[in-house]
Each structure stands twice: as structure tokens, then as C-alpha cells.
C-alpha positions in Angstrom: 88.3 -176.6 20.1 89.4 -175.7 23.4 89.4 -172.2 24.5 92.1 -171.1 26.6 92.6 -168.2 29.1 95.2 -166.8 26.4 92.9 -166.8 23.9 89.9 -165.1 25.8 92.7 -162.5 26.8 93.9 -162.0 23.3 90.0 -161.5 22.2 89.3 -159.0 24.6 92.2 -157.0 23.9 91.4 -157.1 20.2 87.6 -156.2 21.0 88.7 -153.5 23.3 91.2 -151.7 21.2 89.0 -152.0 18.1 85.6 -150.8 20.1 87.8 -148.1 21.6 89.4 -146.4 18.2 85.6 -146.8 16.1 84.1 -144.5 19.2 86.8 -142.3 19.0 86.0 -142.0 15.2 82.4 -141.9 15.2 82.3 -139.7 18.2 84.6 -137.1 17.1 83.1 -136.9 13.7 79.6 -136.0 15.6 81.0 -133.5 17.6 82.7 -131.9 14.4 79.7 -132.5 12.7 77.7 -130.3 15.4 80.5 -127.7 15.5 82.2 -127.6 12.5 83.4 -123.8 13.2 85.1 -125.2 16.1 87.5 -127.6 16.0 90.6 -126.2 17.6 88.3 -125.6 20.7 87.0 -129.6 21.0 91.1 -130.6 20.3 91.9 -128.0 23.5 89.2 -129.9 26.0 90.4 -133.4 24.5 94.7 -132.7 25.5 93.0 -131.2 29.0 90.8 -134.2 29.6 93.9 -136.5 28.8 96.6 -134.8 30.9 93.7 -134.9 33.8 92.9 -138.5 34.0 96.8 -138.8 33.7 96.6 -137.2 36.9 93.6 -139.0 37.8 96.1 -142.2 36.9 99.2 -141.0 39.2 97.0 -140.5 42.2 95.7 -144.1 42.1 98.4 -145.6 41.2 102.0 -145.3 41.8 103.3 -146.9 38.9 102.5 -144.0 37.0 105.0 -140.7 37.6 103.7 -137.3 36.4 107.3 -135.7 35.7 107.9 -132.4 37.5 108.1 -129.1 35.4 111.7 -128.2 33.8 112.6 -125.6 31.1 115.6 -127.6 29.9 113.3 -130.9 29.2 110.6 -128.6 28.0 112.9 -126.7 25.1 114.3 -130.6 24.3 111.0 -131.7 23.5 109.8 -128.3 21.2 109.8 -130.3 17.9 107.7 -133.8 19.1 105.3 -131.3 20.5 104.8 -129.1 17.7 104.7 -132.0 15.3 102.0 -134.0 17.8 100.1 -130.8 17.9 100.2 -129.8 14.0 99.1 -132.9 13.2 96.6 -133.7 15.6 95.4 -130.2 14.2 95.8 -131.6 10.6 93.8 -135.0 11.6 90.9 -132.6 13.2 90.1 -130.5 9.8 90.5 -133.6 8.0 87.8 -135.8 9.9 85.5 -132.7 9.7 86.0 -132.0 6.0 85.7 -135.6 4.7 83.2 -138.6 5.1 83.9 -140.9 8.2 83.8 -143.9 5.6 86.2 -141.7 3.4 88.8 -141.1 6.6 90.4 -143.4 6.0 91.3 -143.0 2.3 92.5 -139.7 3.1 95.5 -140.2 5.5 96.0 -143.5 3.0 99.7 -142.6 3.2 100.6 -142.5 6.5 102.5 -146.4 5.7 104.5 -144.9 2.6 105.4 -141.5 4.4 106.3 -143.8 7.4 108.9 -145.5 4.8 110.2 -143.0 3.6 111.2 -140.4 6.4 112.2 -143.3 8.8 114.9 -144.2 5.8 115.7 -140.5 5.5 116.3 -140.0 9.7 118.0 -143.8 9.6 120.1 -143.3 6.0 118.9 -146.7 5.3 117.5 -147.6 2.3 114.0 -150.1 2.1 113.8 -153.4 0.7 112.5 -154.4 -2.3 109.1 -156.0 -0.9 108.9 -153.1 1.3 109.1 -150.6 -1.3 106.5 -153.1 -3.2 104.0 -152.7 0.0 103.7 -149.4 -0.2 103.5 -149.2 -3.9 100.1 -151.0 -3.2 99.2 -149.0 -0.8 100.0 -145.6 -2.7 97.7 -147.2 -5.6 95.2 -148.2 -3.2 95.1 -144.5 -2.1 95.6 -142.5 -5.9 92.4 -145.1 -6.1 90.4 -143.8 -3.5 91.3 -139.8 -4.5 90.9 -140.6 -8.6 87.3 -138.4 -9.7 84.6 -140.4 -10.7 80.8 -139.7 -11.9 79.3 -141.6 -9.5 80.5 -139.4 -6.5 78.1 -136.3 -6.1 79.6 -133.0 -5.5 78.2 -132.6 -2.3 80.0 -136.0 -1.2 83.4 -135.4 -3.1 86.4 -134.3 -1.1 87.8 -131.2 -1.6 91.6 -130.9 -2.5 91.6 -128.9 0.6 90.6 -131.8 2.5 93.0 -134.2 0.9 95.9 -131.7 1.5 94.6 -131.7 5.0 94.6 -135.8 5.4 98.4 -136.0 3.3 99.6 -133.5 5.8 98.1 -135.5 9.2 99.8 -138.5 7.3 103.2 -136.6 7.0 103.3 -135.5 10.6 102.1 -138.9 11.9 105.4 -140.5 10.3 107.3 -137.5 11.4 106.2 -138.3 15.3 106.9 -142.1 15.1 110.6 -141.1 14.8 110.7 -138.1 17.0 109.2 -140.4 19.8 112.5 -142.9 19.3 114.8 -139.2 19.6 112.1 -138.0 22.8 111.8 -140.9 24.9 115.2 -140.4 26.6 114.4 -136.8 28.0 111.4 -138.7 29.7 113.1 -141.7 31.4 112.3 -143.8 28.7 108.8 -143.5 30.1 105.6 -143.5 27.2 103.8 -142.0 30.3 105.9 -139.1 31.0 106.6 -138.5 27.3 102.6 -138.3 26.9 102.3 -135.8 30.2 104.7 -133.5 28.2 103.0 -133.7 24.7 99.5 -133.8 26.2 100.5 -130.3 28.3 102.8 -128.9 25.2 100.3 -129.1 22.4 97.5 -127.1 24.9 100.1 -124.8 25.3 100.9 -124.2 21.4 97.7 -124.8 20.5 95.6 -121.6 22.8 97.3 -118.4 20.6 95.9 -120.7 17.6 92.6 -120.7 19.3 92.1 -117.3 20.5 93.5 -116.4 16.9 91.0 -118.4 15.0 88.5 -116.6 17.6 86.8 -119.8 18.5 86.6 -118.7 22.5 84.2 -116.0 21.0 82.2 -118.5 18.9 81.9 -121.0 22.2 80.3 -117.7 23.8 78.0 -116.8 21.0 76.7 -120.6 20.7 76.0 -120.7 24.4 73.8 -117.9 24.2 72.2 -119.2 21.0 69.1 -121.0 21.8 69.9 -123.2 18.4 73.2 -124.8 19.1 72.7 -128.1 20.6 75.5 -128.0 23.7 74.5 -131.4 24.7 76.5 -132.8 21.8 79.5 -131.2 22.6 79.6 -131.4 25.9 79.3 -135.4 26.1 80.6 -135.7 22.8 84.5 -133.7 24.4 83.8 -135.9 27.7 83.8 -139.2 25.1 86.4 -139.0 23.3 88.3 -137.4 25.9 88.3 -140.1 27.6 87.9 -142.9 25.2 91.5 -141.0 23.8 93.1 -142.1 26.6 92.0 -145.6 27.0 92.9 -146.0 22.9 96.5 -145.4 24.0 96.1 -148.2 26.4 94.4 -150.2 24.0 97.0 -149.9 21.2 99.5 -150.9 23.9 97.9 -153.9 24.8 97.5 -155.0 21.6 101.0 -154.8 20.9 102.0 -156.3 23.8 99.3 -159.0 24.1 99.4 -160.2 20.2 101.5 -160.4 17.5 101.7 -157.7 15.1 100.3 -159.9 12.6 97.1 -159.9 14.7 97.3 -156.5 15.7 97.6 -155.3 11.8 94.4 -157.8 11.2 92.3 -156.2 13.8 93.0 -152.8 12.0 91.9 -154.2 9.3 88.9 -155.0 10.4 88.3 -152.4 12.4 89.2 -149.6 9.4 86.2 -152.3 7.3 83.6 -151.5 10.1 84.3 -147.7 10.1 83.4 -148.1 6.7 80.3 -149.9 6.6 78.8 -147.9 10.1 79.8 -144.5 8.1 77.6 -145.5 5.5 75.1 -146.4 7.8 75.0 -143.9 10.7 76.0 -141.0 8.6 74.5 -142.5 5.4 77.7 -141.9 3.7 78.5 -142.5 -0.1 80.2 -146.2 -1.0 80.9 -146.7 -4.4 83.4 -148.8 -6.2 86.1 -146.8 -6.1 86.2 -146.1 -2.0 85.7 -150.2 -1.9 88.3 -150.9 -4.2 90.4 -148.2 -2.3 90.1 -149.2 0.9 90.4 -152.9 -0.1 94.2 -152.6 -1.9 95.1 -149.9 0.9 94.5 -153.0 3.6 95.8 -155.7 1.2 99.3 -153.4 1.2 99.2 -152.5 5.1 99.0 -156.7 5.7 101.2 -157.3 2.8 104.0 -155.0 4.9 103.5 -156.3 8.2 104.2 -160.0 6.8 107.0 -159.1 5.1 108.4 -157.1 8.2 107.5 -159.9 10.3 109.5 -162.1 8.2 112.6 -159.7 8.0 112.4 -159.3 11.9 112.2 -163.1 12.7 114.8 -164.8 15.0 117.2 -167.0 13.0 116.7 -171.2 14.4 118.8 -172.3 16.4 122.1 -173.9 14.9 122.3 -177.7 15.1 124.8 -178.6 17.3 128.4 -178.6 16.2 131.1 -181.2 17.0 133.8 -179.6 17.3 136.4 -182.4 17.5 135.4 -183.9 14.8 136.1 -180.8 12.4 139.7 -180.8 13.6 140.0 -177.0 13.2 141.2 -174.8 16.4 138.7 -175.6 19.2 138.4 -171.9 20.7 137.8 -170.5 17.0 134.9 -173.2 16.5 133.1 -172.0 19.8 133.2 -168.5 18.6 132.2 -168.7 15.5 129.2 -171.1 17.1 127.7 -168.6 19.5 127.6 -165.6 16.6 124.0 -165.3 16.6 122.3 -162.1 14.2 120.6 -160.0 16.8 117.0 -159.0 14.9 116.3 -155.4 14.5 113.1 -155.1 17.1 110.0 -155.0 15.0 107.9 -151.5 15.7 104.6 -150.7 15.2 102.8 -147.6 13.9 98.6 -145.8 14.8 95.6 -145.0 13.1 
């Protein structure tokens, strides 16, 4: 088997993208582990960390334009903000209030929320083996949520928690589309349009913070000889930074595989979140979460396929002689260079 230079590539994007998004799990569940009275706080220094190493970005290279200030594109891009923000908030509690190897089960229905409000924003209705994908996946997830005696009540979710992780799921579907309505007021730039959510959702997000009193708390745990700052500190710095680089790691992996490899290396990457939860955090694995996780995968693949087979290009047409079907000669080249443009295929993230 030879191993080419688009293979290695292919790899390391794969390895990179899937090592970036466990830290960023792993990492932030720590942190929240550490602080669990302060999650609004660690969210605040992880948006300032990302809009200063896009900074950091723009001075090193000039391919990457920091947009200037403007009220006008600000009030335009009030409702991706607030639903980034919201749901980044929603994500947070979630992580913190569930088991890392349980995550995962918890926003379970970010795929059939995704269905549904893109066909609600497009008035389109799903296909048949769409709406059969995330059948599976909505089983896969009442799965992973039924009770069951073998789950002590010290490792059950609460229905807080749940509400918290269906919520994260809603406003992750909600941002997919909002980023389609966005991405005009930014140039059609990703950058840009992360420069103004990054900024935005610090801005919304400090009353909710000084509300919630967690400036206060920071203070009291800083002069507390118990509180372990250390953790926090590196912990912020982390996934701070490893936040940004998943960004860049999801976009390579769009852009370097196919979806169908992309979806895979979710797949196995959402498998080894699983399995270190259970053994860093010495989380609870019973047959339930396995069977959970396992149909919730099986449905996310199933999807993908079937998109990837709705959004193929048609082959090419055989060629046509035209003399010989006798019929008008400028009608027959017409009708022979109708081709059926496919609907660009788009990915969602975990």
C-alpha cells in the first residue's frame, strides 16, 4: 500500500481536529469541575482569549481582516449573537452538570433540531430517509435519558441538566441558519463574522456575570487559600486557545475530506470521549449510555450517507447525436446542456 502525500495530509487533519475537540472537552470539564460556581466567568476569559489571538492572527497575517466597529452592522447581527451566546451559556451548565462520557447523550438532538428548524426557515419539507435518520437518532437519545437501576443517583442526570443539553441543542440548530442570514453583513467572511460574535457575546454576556455575582466569587476564591487557581488559570488559557484552533480544525476537515470522513472522525472521536471519561473521570458506562451512544452515531452516519447521496453530481450524459434524432438541432443542444445544479452539501459542530 502506497502512502501518498494526500493521505498523510488527510490523516493529520483528522488527528488534529479530533485531538483538538477531546482537549477542549476534557479540559473544560476540569475547569468546571474545579469551579463549578463559576461558569459564566471561565466562558467570559474563553470569548476574550478568542477575539485576542484573532488579533494576534490579523497582525501576522494579512489575509485575516479584523472588521472596524459600526452600529448599523452591530444591531444586524443582535440575533446570531444572542443565540451564539445563549447557547454557548446553555452548552457550559450542561458539561458542568453532566458526566463527560454522558455529554454527549445530552445535546443527542442537536441533528433532529437541525432538521427541523432548517425546514421551518427554508419551508421545505425532509425526505423520507432523512426524517428516518433522525428517528434513529431521537431513539438513540430517549435511550441514553430512559431511568435505569443500574445508574446511581449520584451519577444520574438531573432533568435540569437534560433541559440544559436540549436547549444547547436548539440554539446550536438555530446558529447554523442564522450564520447562512449573517454572513453577508461580514463580507461573506467566517473571520469577521467570528470577530463580531466572539466581541458580542462578551458584551451580552458581563450584566449576566456581574448579576450571577461571579466577579465577587473570583475575588473570594483568590483570597481563599483552598481554591486551587492553577487549574483555572491554565485550564481558561487551554481551551482558550485550543477553541480557536478547533475552528480551524473543523474547517480543515471540511475542506480537506469528505464529509463522509469528516462525520467518521466524529464518530470516533465522540467513542474516545467516552471511553477517556470513564477513565480519567472514572465515569459510569452501563448498557444504556453504550447502546445510546452507539444508535445516536449509527443515525448521525446513516444521515450523512444519505445527504451525501442526495447531494451527488448527476454523470455526465453520454453523448448525443443529434442528426441522427432528426428533431430541430438548436432544441437538442438545449435540452443537452440542462444539467441539475446540486444543492451544496453543509456540514454542522459538536
Amino acid at each position: 500500500m502506497i502512502i501518498t502525500s494526500q493521505t498523510l495530509q488527510v490523516g493529520g487533519v483528522v488527528s488534529f481536529y479530533m485531538s483538538a475537540a477531546l482537549v477542549m472537552v476534557f479540559v473544560n470539564k476540569a475547569v468546571l469541575n474545579n469551579s463549578p460556581d463559576m461558569p459564566l466567568f471561565f466562558l467570559m476569559v474563553q470569548l476574550l482569549i478568542a477575539v485576542a489571538l484573532l488579533h494576534a492572527s490579523a497582525f501576522m497575517s494579512k489575509r485575516i481582516e479584523i472588521p472596524q466597529w459600526d452600529v448599523q452592522t452591530a444591531k444586524k447581527l443582535v440575533p446570531v449573537v444572542l443565540v451564539n451566546i445563549v447557547g454557548l451559556v446553555f452548552n457550559t451548565l450542561c458539561l458542568r452538570d453532566v458526566e463527560a462520557s454522558f455529554f454527549q447523550i445530552a445535546r443527542g438532538l442537536v441533528l433532529p433540531l437541525t432538521v427541523v428548524v432548517s425546514s421551518v426557515h427554508t419551508h421545505t419539507s425532509p425526505s423520507k430517509k432523512v426524517v428516518l435518520a433522525t428517528a434513529v437518532v431521537t431513539i438513540g437519545f430517549l435511550i441514553g435519558v430512559a431511568p435505569s437501576a443500574s445508574v446511581p443517583v449520584t451519577a444520574a442526570p438531573s432533568l435540569l441538566s437534560l433541559f440544559y443539553g436540549v436547549l444547547s441543542s436548539l440554539f446550536i440548530a438555530l446558529h447554523a441558519v442564522l450564520i447562512k442570514i449573517s454572513l453577508p453583513y461580514c463580507n461573506n467572511s467566517t473571520i469577521q463574522l467570528a470577530w463580531w460574535t466572539n466581541v458580542g457575546s462578551a458584551i451580552f454576556l458581563l450584566p449576566a456575570l456581574v448579576f450571577h455575582q461571579e466577579h465577587s466569587i473570583m475575588y473570594s476564591k483568590l483570597t481563599s487559600e483552598n481554591w486551587s487557581a492553577s487549574v483555572f488559570i491554565w485550564g481558561s488559557l487551554v481551551t482558550g486557545v485550543f477553541g480557536f484552533l478547533l475552528c480551524i480544525a473543523g474547517l480543515l476537515s471540511i475542506k480537506v475530506t469528505s464529509p463522509i470522513t469528516h462525520m467518521f472522525s466524529s464518530a470516533a472521536r465522540s467513542v474516545l470521549q467516552t471511553l477517556l471519561g470513564v477513565w480519567i473521570f472514572n465515569d459510569l458506562l452501563n448498557v444504556n449510555r453504550a447502546s445510546s451512544i452507539l444508535v445516536i452515531l449509527g443515525g448521525t452516519m446513516l444521515y450523512t450517507w444519505i445527504k451525501s447521496n442526495e447531494t451527488a453530481p448527476a454523470p455526465p450524459r453520454p453523448p448525443i447525436d443529434l442528426e441522427s434524432m432528426g428533431g430541430d438541432k438548436t432544441t437538442s443542444e438545449e435540452e443537452a446542456l440542462v444539467w441539475e445544479v446540486p444543492e451544496k452539501y453543509a456540514e454542522g459542530k459538536d
